[in-house]
Each structure stands twice: as structure tokens, then as C-alpha cells.
N, C-alpha and C positions, 0 to 999 in steps of 0.2 A: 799844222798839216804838213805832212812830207811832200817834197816838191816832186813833182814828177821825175819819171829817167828821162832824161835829154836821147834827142837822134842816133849822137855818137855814141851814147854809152847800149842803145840797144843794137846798132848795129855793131859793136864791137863784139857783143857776147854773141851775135849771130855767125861775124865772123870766126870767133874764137870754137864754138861749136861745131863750124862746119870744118874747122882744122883740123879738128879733133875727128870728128864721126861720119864726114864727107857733107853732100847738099842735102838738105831738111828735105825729108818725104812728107812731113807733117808740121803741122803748126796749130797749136792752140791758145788760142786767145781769151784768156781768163780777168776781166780785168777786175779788182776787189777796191771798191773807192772808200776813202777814209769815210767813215761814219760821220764823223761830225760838218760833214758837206749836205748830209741829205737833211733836208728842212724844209719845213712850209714855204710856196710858193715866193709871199709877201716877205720871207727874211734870207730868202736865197742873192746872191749879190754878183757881180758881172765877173768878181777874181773866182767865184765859186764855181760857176758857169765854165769856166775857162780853164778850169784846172778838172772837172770832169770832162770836158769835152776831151783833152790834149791825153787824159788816160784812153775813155772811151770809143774816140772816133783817131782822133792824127794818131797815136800811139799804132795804134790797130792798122793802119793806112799805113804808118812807115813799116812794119812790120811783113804785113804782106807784100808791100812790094820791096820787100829784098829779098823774100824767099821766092817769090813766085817764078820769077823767069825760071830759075834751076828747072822748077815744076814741071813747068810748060815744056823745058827744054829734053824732060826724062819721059814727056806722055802721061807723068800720074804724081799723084799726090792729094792731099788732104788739110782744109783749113775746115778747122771747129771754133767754133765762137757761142760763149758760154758765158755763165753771170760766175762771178770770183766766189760767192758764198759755194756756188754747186759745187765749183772744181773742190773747196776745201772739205767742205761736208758733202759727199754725193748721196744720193738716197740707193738704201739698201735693195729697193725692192726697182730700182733700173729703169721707172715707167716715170715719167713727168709728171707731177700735177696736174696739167690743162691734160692730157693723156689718160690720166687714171680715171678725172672726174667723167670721160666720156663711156667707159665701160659701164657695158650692161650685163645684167645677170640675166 
């Protein structure tokens, strides 16, 4: 399993971005966890636990808050938070599943 990015290495490419393109208007948070993590309840294990969380919640938590104060401090901006399959494969047709299944003819 690939170890997550560490703190410093994501604040690094935030700051390195923001040298480059000024402060983040936007931020998406996509995260795509190794496959071989997702598993029945009874064989899932506390490193397993621990290494989704650190993509799916701290990851996501250090993330926004490095961008956010800029946010705050511009009046606008934008955080999306997305499943990693979406961001790679998006559906053609732009309407979500739980979304689609509610249209009526």
C-alpha cells in the first residue's frame, strides 16, 4: 500500500502553487484510496482504518485549512469534496446517481 503524503509534502505543493498562480480560489478534494484497503468489515484492521482516515479526513482537514483563511480573506472561494473514482471517470451525462434515480418522467 502507498503511504500516504505526509503534512509537509502537501503543504509544500500548496505553497509551491500559490507561487506560481497566487492564492487558491478553489480546492478539490478527491481522494482515491488504494483498493486493496476496502474489505469486509471482520478483515479490515486498525493500520487499515488509519491509513483511510489520514487520506480521507486529516488529509482533507490539513488541506483546507491552509487554503482557507486566503478564502475568507478574498470574500469567495470554493471547496468541493468528491469520491476519487468520480474525479477520474466523471459521468457523461453530469447528473449523479442518487440525482438521476429521482427523475421522473
Amino acid at each position: 500500500m502507498d503511504r500516504p503524503v505526509s503534512r509537509a509534502a502537501r503543504t509544500e505543493a500548496i505553497d509551491t502553487l500559490e507561487d506560481q498562480l497566487g492564492p487558491a480560489e478553489g480546492l478539490c478534494v478527491s481522494p482515491l484510496p488504494d483498493v486493496a484497503t476496502i474489505k469486509p468489515v471482520a478483515d479490515t484492521t486498525a493500520e487499515d482504518l488509519h491509513a483511510a482516515l489520514e487520506l480521507g479526513v486529516v488529509g482533507t482537514a490539513a488541506a483546507v485549512g491552509r487554503v482557507l483563511p486566503a478564502m475568507r480573506a478574498a470574500g469567495r472561494g470554493t471547496l468541493l469534496f468528491t469520491t476519487g473514482s468520480a474525479a477520474l471517470t466523471p459521468r457523461q451525462s453530469g447528473t449523479p446517481p442518487a440525482a438521476g434515480s429521482t427523475r421522473r418522467s
